[in-house]
N, C-alpha and C positions, 0 to 999 in steps of 0.2 A: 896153426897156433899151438904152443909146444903145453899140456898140461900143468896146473901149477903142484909142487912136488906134496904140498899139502894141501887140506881142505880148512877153507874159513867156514868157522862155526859163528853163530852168533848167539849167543842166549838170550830168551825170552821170558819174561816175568807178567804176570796178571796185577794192572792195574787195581790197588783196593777201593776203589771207590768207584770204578764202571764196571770192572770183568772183563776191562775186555784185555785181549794178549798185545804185550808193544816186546819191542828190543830193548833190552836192559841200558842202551844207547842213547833212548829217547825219555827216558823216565827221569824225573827230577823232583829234589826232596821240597815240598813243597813249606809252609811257615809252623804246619801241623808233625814234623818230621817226619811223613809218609812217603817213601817216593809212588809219584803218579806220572801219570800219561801227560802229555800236552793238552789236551783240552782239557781235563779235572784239575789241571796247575790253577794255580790260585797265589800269584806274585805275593809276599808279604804287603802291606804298604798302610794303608788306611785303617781296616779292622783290625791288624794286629795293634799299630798305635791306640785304637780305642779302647783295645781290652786292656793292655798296659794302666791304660789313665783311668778305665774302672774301676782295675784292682786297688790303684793306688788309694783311689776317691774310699772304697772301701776299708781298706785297711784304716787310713785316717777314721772313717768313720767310728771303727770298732774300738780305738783307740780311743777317742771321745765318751763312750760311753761308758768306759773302766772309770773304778771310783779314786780319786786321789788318795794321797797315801799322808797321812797326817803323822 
């Protein structure tokens, strides 16, 4: 089997939220914009909709208790 004429490199990146080392291949930006490992991934789905509708609930709220403008 004849050598291949170059070498595949792969680069490797340290997961921020385990430590531990993946291939830059296997990392994905997860809903926090970190990229992570597959097991630290955390699909967007349900708590990001919650924080969304918290913020909103808040915002509303802060708006509520400014004084009208006569």
């Amino acid at each position: 089997m004849p050598y291949p004429r170059f070498k595949t490199f792969q680069r490797w990146k340290e997961c921020p939220r385990c430590g531990f080392d993946f291939p830059v291949s296997q990392l994905s930006r997860d809903s926090t914009g970190a990229k992570v490992c597959p097991e630290c991934y955390d699909p967007p789905g349900r708590d990001a909709e919650m924080t969304k509708i918290t913020l909103s609930i808040e915002k509303l709220n802060s708006d509520e208790t400014m004084e009208p403008i006569i």
